[in-house]
GUNU-722572 format. One line per field, with one value per residue (C-alpha): residue number from 1; chain; x, y, z. Coordinates in Angstrom, 2 decimals. Each point is the difference from the previous one (the first is absolute). Example, Ala and Ser with C-alpha at 12.3 -4.5 7.8 and 13.67 -1.06 7.14 Angstrom:
GUNU-722572
num: (1;2);
chaine: (A;A);
xx: (12.30;1.37);
yy: (-4.50;3.44);
zz: (7.80;-0.66);
end
This chain:
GUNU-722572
num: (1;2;3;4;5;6;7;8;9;10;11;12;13;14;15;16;17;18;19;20;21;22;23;24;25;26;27;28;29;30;31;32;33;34;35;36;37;38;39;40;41;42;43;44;45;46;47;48;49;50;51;52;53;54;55;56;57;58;59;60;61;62;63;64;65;66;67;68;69;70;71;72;73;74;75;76;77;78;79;80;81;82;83;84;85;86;87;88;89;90;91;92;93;94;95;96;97;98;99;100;101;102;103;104;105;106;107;108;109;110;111;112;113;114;115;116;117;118;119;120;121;122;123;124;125;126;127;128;129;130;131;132;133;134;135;136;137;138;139;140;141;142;143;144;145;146;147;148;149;150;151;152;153;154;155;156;157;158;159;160;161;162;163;164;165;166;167;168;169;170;171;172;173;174;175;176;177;178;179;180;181;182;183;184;185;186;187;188;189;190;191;192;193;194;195;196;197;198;199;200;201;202;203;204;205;206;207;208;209;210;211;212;213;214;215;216;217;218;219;220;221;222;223;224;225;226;227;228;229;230;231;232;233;234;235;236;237;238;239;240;241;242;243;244;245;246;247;248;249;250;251;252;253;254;255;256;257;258;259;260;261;262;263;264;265;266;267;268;269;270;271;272;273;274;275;276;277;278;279;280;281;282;283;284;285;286;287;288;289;290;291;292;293;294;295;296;297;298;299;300;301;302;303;304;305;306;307;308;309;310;311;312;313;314;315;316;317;318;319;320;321;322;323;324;325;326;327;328;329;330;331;332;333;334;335;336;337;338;339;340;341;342;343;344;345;346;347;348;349;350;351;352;353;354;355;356;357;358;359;360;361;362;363;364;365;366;367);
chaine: (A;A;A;A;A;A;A;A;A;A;A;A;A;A;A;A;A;A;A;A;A;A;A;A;A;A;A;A;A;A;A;A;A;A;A;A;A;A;A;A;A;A;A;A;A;A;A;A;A;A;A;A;A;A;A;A;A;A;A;A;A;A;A;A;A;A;A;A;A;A;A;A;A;A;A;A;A;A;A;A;A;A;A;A;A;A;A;A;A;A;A;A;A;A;A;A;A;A;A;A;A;A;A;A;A;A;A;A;A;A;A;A;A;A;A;A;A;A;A;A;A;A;A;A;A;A;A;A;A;A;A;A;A;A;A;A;A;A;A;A;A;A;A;A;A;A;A;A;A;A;A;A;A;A;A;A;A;A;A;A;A;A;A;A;A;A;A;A;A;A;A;A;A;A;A;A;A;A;A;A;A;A;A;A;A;A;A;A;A;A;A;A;A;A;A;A;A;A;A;A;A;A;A;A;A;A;A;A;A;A;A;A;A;A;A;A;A;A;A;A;A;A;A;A;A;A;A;A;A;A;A;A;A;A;A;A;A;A;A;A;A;A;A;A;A;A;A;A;A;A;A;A;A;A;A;A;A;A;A;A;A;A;A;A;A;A;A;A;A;A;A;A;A;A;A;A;A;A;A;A;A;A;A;A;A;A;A;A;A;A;A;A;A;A;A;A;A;A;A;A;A;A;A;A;A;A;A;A;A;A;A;A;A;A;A;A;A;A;A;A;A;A;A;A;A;A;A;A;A;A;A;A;A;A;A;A;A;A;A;A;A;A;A;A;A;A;A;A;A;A;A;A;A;A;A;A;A;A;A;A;A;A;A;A;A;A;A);
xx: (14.57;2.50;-0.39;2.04;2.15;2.32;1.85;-0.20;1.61;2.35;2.53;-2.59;2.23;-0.13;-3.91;-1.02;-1.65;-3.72;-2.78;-2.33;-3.64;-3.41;-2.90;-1.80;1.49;-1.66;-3.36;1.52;3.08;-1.20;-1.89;2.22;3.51;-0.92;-1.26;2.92;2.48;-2.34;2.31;-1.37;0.27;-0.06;3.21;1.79;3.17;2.90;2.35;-0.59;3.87;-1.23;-2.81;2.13;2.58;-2.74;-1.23;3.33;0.49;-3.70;1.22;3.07;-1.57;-3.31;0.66;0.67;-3.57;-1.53;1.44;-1.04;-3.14;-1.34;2.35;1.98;-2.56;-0.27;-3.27;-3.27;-1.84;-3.11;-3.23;-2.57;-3.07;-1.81;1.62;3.97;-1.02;-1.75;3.03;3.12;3.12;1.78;3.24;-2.82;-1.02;2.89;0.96;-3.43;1.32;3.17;-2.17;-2.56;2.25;1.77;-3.11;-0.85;3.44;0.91;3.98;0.99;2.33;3.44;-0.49;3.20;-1.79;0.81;-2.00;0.52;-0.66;0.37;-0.23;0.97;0.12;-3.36;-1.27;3.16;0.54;-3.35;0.66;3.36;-1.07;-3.55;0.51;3.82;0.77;3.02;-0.68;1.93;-1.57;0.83;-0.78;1.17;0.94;3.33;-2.11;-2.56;2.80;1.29;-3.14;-0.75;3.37;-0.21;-2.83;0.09;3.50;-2.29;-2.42;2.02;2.00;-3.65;-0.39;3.47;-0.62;-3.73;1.05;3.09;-1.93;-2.79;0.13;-0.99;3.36;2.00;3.55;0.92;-2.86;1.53;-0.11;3.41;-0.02;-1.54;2.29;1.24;-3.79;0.24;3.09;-0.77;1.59;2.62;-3.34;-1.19;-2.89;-1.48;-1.31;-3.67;-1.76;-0.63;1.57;2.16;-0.14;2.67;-0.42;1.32;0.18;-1.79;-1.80;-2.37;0.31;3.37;-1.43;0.35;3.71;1.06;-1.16;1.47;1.36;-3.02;-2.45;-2.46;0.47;-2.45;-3.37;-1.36;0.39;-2.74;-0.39;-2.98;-0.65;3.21;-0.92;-1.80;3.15;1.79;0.17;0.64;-2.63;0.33;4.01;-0.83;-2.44;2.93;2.25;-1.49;-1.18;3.79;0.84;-2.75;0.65;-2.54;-3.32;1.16;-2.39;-0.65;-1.79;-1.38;-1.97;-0.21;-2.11;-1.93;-2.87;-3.52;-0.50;-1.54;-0.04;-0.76;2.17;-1.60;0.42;3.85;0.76;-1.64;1.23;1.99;2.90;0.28;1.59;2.21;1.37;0.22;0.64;2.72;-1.29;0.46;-3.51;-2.23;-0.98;-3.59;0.17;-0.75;3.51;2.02;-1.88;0.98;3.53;0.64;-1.79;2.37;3.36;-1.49;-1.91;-2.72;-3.02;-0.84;-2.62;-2.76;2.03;0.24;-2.16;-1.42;0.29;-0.24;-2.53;1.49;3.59;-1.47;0.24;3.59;-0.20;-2.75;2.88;2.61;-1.61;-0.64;3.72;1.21;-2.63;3.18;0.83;3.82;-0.32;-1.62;2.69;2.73;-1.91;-0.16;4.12;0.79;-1.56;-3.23;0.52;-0.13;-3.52;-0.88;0.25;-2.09;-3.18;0.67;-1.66;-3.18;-0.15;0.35;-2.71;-2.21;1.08;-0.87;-3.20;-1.15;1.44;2.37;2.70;0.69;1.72;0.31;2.86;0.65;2.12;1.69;1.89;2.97;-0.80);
yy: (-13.86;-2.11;-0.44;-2.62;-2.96;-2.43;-3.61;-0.67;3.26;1.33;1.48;2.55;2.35;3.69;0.56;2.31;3.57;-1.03;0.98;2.50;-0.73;1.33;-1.09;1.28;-2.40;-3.20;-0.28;0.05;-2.07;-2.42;-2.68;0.03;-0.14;-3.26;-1.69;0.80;-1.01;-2.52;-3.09;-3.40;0.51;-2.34;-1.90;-1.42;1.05;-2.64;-0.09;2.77;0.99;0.68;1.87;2.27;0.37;1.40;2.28;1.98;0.38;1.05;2.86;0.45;0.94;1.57;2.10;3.28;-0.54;-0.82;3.59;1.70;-1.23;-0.44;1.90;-0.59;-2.61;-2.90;-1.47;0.29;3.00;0.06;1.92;-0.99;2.20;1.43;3.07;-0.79;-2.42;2.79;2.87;-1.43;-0.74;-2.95;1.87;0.49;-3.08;-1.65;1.93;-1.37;-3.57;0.64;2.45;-3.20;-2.43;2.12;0.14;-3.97;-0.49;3.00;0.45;2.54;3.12;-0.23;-3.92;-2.08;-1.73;-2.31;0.48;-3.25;0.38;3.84;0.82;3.44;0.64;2.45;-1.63;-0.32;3.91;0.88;-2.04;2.07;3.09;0.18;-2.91;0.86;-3.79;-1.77;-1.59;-2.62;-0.73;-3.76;-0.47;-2.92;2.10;2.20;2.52;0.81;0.66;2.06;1.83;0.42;1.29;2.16;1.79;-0.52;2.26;2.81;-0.24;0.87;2.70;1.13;0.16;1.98;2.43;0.97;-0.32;2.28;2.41;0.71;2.98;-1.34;-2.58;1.14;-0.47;-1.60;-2.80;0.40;-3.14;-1.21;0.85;-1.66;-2.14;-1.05;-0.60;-2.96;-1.56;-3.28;-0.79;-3.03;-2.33;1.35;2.20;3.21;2.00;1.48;2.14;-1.43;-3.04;-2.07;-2.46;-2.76;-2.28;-3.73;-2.20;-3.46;-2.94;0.38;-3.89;0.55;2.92;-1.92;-1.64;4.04;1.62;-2.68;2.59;2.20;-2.80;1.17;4.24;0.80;1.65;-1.38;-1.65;1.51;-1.77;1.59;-2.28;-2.26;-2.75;-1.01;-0.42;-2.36;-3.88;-0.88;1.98;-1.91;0.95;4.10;-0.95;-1.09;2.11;3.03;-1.92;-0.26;3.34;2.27;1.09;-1.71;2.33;0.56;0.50;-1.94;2.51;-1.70;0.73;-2.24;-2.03;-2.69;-2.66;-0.11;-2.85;-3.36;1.29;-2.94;-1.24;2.21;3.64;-0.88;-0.78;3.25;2.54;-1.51;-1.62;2.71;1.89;-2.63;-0.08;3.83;1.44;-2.89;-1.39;-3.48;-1.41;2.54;-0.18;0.16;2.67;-2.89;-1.77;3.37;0.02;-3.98;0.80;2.73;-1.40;-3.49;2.67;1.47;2.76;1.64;0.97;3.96;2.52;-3.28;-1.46;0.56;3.49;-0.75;3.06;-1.12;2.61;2.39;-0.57;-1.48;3.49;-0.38;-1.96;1.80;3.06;-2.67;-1.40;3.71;1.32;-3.29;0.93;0.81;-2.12;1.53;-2.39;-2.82;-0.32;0.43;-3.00;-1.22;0.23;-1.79;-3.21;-2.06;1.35;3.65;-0.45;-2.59;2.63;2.88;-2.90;-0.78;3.58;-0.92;-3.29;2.13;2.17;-2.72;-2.02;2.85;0.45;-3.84;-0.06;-2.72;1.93;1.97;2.36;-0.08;2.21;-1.48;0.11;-2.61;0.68;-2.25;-1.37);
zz: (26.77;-2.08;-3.49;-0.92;1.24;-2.07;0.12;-3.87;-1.00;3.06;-2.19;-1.38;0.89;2.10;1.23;-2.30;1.74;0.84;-2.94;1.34;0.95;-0.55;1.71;-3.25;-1.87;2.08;-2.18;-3.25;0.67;3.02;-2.06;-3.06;1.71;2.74;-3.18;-2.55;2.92;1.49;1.18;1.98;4.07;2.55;-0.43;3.12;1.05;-0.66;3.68;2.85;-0.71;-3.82;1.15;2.85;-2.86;-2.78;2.95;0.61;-3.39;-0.62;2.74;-1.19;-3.69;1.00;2.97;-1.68;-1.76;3.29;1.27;-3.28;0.02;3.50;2.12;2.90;1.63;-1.63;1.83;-0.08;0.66;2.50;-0.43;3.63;-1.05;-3.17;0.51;0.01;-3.11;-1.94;1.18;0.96;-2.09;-0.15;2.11;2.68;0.12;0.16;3.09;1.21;-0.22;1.99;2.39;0.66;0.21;2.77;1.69;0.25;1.05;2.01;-0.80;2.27;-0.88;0.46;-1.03;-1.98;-2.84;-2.79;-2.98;-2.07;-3.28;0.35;-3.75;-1.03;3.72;0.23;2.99;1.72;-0.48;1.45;2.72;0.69;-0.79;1.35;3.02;1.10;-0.81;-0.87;-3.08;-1.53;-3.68;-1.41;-3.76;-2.53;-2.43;-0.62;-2.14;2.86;2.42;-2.51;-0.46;3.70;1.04;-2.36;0.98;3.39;-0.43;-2.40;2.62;3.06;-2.15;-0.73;3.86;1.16;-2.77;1.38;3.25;-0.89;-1.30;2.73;1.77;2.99;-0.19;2.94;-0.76;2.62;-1.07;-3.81;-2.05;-1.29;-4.04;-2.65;-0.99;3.50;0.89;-2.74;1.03;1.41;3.52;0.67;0.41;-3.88;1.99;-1.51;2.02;-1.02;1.78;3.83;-1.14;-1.64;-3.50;-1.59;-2.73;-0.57;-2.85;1.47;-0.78;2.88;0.68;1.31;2.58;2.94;-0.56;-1.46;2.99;2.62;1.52;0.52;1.19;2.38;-0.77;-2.03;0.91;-3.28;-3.21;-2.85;-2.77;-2.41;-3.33;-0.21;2.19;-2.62;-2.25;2.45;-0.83;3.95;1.99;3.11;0.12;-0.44;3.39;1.86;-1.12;0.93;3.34;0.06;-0.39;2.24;3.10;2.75;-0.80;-3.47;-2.44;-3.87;-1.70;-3.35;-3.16;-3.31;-2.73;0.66;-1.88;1.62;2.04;-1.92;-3.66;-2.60;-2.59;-2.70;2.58;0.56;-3.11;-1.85;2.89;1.95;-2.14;-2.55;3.07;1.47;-3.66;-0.98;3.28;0.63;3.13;1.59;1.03;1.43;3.80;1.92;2.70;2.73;-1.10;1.10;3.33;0.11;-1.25;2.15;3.41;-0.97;0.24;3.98;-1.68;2.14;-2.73;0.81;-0.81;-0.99;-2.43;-3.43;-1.34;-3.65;-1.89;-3.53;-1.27;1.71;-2.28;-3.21;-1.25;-0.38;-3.16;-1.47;0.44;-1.25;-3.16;-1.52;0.89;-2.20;-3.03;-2.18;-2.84;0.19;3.38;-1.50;-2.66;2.57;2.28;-3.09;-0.56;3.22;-0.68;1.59;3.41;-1.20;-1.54;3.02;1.85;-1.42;-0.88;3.57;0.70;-1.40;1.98;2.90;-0.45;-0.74;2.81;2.44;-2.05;1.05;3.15;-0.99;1.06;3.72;1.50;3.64;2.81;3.00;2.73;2.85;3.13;1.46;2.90);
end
């Protein structure tokens, strides 16, 4: 994950090449480095605007750390029985996520997506690689479209070079060379493997107005832990209402608070992770149903699937790949946020641990 975020300090300079980790570190450094960087949490955001503009620079900054650190998928990973929790890796599980929430929602192959806050652009790649989709990837930040065209391009070099190479490549079925397989086409498509990936700088509240054009084309809009980033949750409904084909398919996964927590629960759990992870108020999972049945959504596959134990791994993982102090001090460097941030981890874990705070997929269909 991310290690650091900044709106004191933005002139830090060049993001320095990410510390490395050691899980072996996490019982002598865990209790000593949240209390020597320990900072209040739970502050309130100023405007929405403030808060959208201290999130694309929080991307903008961290990104390369989220890479470093967690790799190519920047969600949560998802372990459904003893076994996967006690074998799997985090890379496996995080192909579970995208593999379940393919099954609640049932994108077909061949599908043209929009993946709104597409981060690094893992899940839009398995989707064209794996699926044959058309993915279109729509991020906030400059540096993640960087990052994801980047290697979306290494990737489908990757791909003509093995393909290249097989004996069993007629030549008449011969890929076009590596560097011609990462050109992007006059639309700014790569292609990768079956399908086909591009990458767009976007505030995601401007989807439907952008994509005029396209309204009613695509198969699906995904949108996998950003929802929960977006001050005006009602206009994302509508807008990808706006922009699915009849049939079309909302395929959804994000953070949520447990319904009817007390003053005391939301302010212990629950605001420490509005504040670090720089989130607008937190939503029930009942207000997305409301939100998206109020835009002409049709609920699928029972509604929304709790899996919070199932993914609460994730920031056990998360809180001993950050037991560094080299990223504590560099937090540290980039102001409140940065250190907001990493304490926000802890809040996480024990939010999960209470049950004060959900994770739930879900998917709708247009009607």
């Amino acid at each position: 994950m991310a290690i650091a975020s900044s709106t004191t300090n933005p002139a830090a300079g060049a993001t320095p090449a990410a510390p490395s980790t050691s899980t072996d570190q996490q019982s002598q450094t865990t209790p000593d480095l949240s209390k020597e960087y320990d900072t209040p949490l739970g502050l309130a955001h100023t405007t929405m605007q403030a808060l959208k503009d201290r999130i694309k620079l929080h991307y903008d900054l961290a990104s390369d750390y989220y890479l470093n650190l967690w790799g190519e998928h920047i969600h949560h990973g998802y372990w459904p029985t003893d076994e996967s929790k006690a074998t799997d890796s985090k890379e496996v599980a995080q192909l579970a996520l995208i593999k379940l929430l393919l099954d609640v929602s049932r994108v077909a192959d061949g599908s043209r997506v929009l993946d709104v806050g597409c981060g690094v652009g893992g899940t839009s790649r398995y989707l064209a690689a794996e699926l044959g989709c058309a993915v279109t990837g729509i991020t906030i930040s400059s540096k993640q479209v960087q990052i994801a065209t980047r290697l979306t391009k290494a990737a489908a070099s990757a791909s003509a070079s093995a393909s290249a190479s097989s004996p069993q490549q007629s030549a008449a079925s011969a890929q076009p060379p590596a560097a011609d397989a990462a050109a992007a086409d006059a639309d700014g498509f790569i292609r990768l493997g079956k399908g086909r990936v591009r990458f767009v700088e976007l505030d995601a509240e401007s989807m439907g107005d952008y994509f005029a054009a396209s309204s009613e084309s695509f198969d699906a809009v995904w949108i996998s832990e950003a929802l929960s980033h977006f001050p005006n949750k009602a206009l994302f409904f509508r807008n990808a209402h706006r922009l699915l084909k009849a049939g079309g398919k909302l395929v959804l996964a994000d953070w949520f608070k447990a319904d009817g927590l007390g003053h005391a629960e939301f302010d212990a759990d629950i605001k420490p992770i509005e504040d670090g992870m720089l989130l607008p108020p937190l939503c029930m999972q009942h207000d997305y149903v409301r939100l998206a049945e109020e835009a002409r959504f049709e609920v699928l596959a029972g509604g929304p699937k709790d899996i919070s134990q199932d993914v609460s791994k994730t920031w056990d993982i998360s809180w001993a790949l950050v037991q560094n102090p080299a990223l504590w001090a560099f937090a540290f460097s980039q102001g409140r946020d940065g250190i907001a941030f990493l304490q926000a981890f802890r809040a996480m874990r024990r939010g999960y641990a209470n049950g004060s705070f959900r994770y739930a997929v879900m998917a709708f269909e247009k009607k």
